[in-house]
TORTOR-476050 format. One record per residue (C-alpha): z, x, y negated; residue in one letter. Coordinates in steps of 0.25 Angstrom, whole numbers, plus 5000, padded with zeros to 4 digits. Layout:
N
ZXYA ...
***
This chain:
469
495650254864X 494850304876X 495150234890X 494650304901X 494150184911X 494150274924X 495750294921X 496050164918X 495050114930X 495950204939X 497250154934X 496950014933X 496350014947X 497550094953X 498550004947X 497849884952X 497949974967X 499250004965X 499849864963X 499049804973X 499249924985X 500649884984X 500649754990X 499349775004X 500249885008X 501349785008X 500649685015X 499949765026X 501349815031X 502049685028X 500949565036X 501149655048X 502549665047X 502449505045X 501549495059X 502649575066X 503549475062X 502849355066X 502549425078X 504149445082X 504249305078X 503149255088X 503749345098X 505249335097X 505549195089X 506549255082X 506649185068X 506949325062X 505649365063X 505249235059X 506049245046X 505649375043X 504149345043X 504149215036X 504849305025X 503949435025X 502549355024X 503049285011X 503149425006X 501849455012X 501349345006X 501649394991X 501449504993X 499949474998X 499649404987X 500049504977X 499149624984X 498049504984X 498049464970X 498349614966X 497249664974X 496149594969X 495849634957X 495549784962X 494349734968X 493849704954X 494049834949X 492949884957X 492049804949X 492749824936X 493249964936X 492450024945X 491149974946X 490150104949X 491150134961X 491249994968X 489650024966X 489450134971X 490450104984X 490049964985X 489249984998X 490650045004X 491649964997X 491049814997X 490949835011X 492449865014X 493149795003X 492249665012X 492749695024X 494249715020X 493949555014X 493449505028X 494149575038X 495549595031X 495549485018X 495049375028X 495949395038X 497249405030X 496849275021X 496549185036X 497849225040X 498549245029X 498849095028X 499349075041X 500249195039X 500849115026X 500848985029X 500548955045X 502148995049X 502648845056X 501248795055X 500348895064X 500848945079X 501749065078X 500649145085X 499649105074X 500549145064X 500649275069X 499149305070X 499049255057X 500149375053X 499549475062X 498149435055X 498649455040X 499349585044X 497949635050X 497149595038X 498149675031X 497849815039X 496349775038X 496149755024X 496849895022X 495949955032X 494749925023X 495449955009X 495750085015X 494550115021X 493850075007X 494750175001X 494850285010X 493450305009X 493550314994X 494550424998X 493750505008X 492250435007X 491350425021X 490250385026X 489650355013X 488650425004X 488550414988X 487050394985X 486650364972X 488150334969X 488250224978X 488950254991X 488150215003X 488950195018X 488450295028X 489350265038X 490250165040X 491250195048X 491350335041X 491750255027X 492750175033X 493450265042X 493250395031X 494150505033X 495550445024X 495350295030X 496250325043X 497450395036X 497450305022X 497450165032X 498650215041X 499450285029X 499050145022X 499550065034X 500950145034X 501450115020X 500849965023X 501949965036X 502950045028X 502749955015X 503149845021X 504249925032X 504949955018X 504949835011X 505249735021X 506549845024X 506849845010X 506949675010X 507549675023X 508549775018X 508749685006X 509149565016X 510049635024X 510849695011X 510949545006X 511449495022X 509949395021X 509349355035X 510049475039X 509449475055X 508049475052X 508049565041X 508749695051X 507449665059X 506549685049X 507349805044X 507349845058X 505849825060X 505549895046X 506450045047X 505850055063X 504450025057X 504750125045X 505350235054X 504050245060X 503050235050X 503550315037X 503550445045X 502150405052X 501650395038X 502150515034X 501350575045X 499950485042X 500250525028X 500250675030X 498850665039X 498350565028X 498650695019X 497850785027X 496650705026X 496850685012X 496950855010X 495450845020X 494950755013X 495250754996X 496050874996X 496150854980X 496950724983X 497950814991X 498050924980X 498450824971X 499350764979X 500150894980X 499750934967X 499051054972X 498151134960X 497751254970X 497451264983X 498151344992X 499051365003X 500551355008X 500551234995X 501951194992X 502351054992X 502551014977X 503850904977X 503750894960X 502650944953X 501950904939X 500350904942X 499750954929X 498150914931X 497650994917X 498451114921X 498051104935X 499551124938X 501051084942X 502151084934X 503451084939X 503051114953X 504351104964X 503851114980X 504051144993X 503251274997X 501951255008X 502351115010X 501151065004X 500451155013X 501151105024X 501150935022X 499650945019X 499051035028X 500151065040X 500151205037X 501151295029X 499851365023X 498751265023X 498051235012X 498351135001X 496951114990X 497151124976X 496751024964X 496051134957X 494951124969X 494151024960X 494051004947X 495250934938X 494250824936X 494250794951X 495750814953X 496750674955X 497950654945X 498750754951X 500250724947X 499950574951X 499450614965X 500550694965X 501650604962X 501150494969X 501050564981X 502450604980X 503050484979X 502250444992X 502750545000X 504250524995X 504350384996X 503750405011X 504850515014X 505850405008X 505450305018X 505350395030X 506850425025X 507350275026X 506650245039X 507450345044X 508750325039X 508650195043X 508450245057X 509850315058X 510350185050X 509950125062X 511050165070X 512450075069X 511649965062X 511650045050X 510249975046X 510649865040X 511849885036X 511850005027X 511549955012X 511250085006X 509950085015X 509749925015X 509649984999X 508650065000X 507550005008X 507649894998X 507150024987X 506350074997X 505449944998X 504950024986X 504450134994X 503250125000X 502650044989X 502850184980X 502050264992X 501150174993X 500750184979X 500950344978X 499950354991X 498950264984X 499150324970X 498750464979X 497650414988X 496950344975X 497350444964X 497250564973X 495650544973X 495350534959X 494550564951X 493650514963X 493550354969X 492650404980X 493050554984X 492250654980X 491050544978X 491450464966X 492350494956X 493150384949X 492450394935X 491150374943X 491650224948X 492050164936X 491450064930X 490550124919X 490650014909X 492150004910X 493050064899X 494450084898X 494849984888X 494349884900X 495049944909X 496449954902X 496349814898X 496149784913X 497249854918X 498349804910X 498049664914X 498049704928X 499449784923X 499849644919X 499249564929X 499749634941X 501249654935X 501249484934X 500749514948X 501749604952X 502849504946X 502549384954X 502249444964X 503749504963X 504349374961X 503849294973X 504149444982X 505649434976X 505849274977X 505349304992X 506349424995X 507549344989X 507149224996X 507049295011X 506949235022X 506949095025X 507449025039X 506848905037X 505748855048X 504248825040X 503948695038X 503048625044X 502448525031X 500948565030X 500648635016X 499448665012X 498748795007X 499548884997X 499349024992X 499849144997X 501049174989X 501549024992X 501849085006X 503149114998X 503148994991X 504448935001X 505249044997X 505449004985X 505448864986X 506548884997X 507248984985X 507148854977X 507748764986X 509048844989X 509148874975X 509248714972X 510148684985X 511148784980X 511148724967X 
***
């Protein structure tokens, strides 16, 4: 059986992506919500912020460890799977991929230890920077991914000679035309990631009567912060979508599953994107609201795929879709921030269970928008890796076939589902433990491993377990 190494290349690849996307989104948005909550304990001394922050970075710490180990072996890939592109975008990308390492990895792995460790043993204010310091290395290590990648997305300030890519200008390349709106929209669903999740879990507490006081502030804190941001990222989503319609108009034509261009384009709510027949099926929408959402005019005018040739355009029904599921689980969560908002009056909040209910499900719901945005921003620009420069075929390695490649892939499938398991288990024993009142000790301990930041819940787990018994 034939094996086509560019497919599986790009499945392999997105699936390593996709697992591992999950959890840097999480963490942005979750080490700053940890330095705001070491930062009201150093101002207030109230022991609920104290609580909520010892417990929160032992979720931080899981979860940084999974995005580390899950992350790593992308970088391979590069050599691996697409040798002539890490080539031919070596003067670009080794560069970036360098600076992210001493400006970002540097920084969260010197602070990163005091974060985990240092709480009774460093100065409450050296605690704090070391907090503020992860959560900053957090926002700069997605500043130079994003850069890396928005360039493959609109490339600047770089020329193709003799297929290798040369720099022209620097500040053209990093600052391309995508970068501004991909890092805030990505910034967003990092804040809204963790808004939602640390909702859900507090929502869990509140329903099982657990640490009941510090948990309505943290539900507090997250609805006002959610009330703000989903409907600003509806608004940086829509001009992220008119730079997207300037700049790879195909990617939007896909996105809407549009075959023709043309004006007054209705807004297809289910359709069945037939690529061969260069048709829907089954088409039900909403009159000129394409036209309307993508160009702020009734009439303007919306491109069609049929504007290049079949062999350019994306996979249409999977643009399609995952672009929908995007938007509606963004609509979803603008709708619960504001239903909490009138669920604010008479202390209806924390009170009503069928909403306690649902923020636990909806701690699902960014993750799904996450991966829908990504799945549309990566599979959108097929067939190309570098837009209209260098096509996907073009990067692959050329002695790689697709037996290689399925092997590969389904040791990662394995490897990242024990991964995921793990991972799930020390996330659960954490959540079930909560949050635990007692001050830290003061014995010395030498140096341990990340995940062992959460080694004293279990230990404690263990503890009650036999004194109950």
């Amino acid at each position: 059986m034939e094996l086509d190494p560019v497919i599986l290349s790009r499945i392999q690849f997105g699936f390593v992506v996709s697992f591992h996307a999950i959890f840097p989104v999480f963490t942005i948005g979750l080490a700053s919500y940890v330095a705001l909550l070491h930062g009201l304990y150093y101002k207030t001394g109230n022991p609920a912020w104290e609580r909520l922050a010892g417990f929160w970075v032992k979720v931080f710490a899981v979860v940084f460890g999974m995005g580390v180990v899950s992350g790593i072996v992308m970088a391979f890939q590069f050599g691996t799977n697409w040798s002539n592109f890490s080539q031919a975008t070596s003067n670009f990308l080794g560069p970036m991929l360098s600076y992210e390492v001493i400006t970002a990895f540097f920084l969260e792995a010197g602070f990163l230890g005091v974060l985990l460790f240092g709480r009774g043993k460093v100065p409450e204010g050296v605690h704090l920077f070391a907090a503020i310091m992860v959560a900053l290395g957090t926002f700069i290590s997605a500043f130079w991914i994003l850069s890396t990648n928005s360039w493959m997305q609109t490339p600047a300030g770089a020329e193709l000679i003799d297929g290798r890519f040369h720099v022209t200008s620097w500040g053209e390349a990093i600052f391309n035309a995508s970068f501004p709106y991909r890092f805030t929209h990505m910034a967003l669903a990092s804040f809204l990631t963790g808004g939602f999740v640390v909702a859900g879990v507090s929502a869990w507490y509140l329903l099982i009567g657990r640490d009941v006081e510090a948990n309505r502030k943290a539900l507090s804190m997250c609805m006002w912060l959610l009330l703000v941001l989903t409907p600003v990222q509806a608004v940086v989503g829509d001009a992220h979508g008119l730079n997207t319609l300037e700049h790879q108009p195909t990617k939007v034509a896909a996105m809407e599953a549009n075959w023709e261009t043309g004006t007054g384009v209705p807004l297809l709510l289910f359709a069945w994107p037939d690529k061969e027949a260069q048709e829907n099926h089954f088409e039900i929408g909403i009159p000129r609201l394409a036209s309307l959402i993508l160009t702020h005019d009734i009439n303007g005018e919306v491109p069609g795929l049929k504007e290049v040739a079949p062999e350019e355009q994306p996979p249409v029904w999977f643009v399609f879709w995952s672009f929908r599921a995007m938007v509606a689980m963004g609509m979803l969560m603008i709708l619960v921030s504001f239903i909490a908002l009138w669920l604010r009056r008479g202390d209806r909040l924390y009170r009503s269970r069928p909403f306690l209910q649902t923020l636990r499900l909806m701690t699902i719901a960014p993750f799904i928008a996450v991966l829908g945005g990504w799945f549309v921003t990566e599979s959108g620009r097929s067939p190309w890796l570098v837009y209209g420069m260098m096509t996907q075929a073009e990067g692959v390695t050329p002695s790689l076939t697709g037996w290689m490649v399925l092997v590969t892939l389904i040791g990662y499938v394995a490897v990242y589902a024990v991964v995921f398991l793990c991972g799930g288990y020390y996330l659960t024993r954490v959540v079930r433990q909560g949050m635990l009142s007692e001050p830290p000790s003061d014995e010395v301990q030498t140096a341990k491993r990340p995940l062992s930041a959460a080694d004293a819940t279990f230990e404690a787990d263990a503890g009650r377990t036999l004194g109950s018994q």
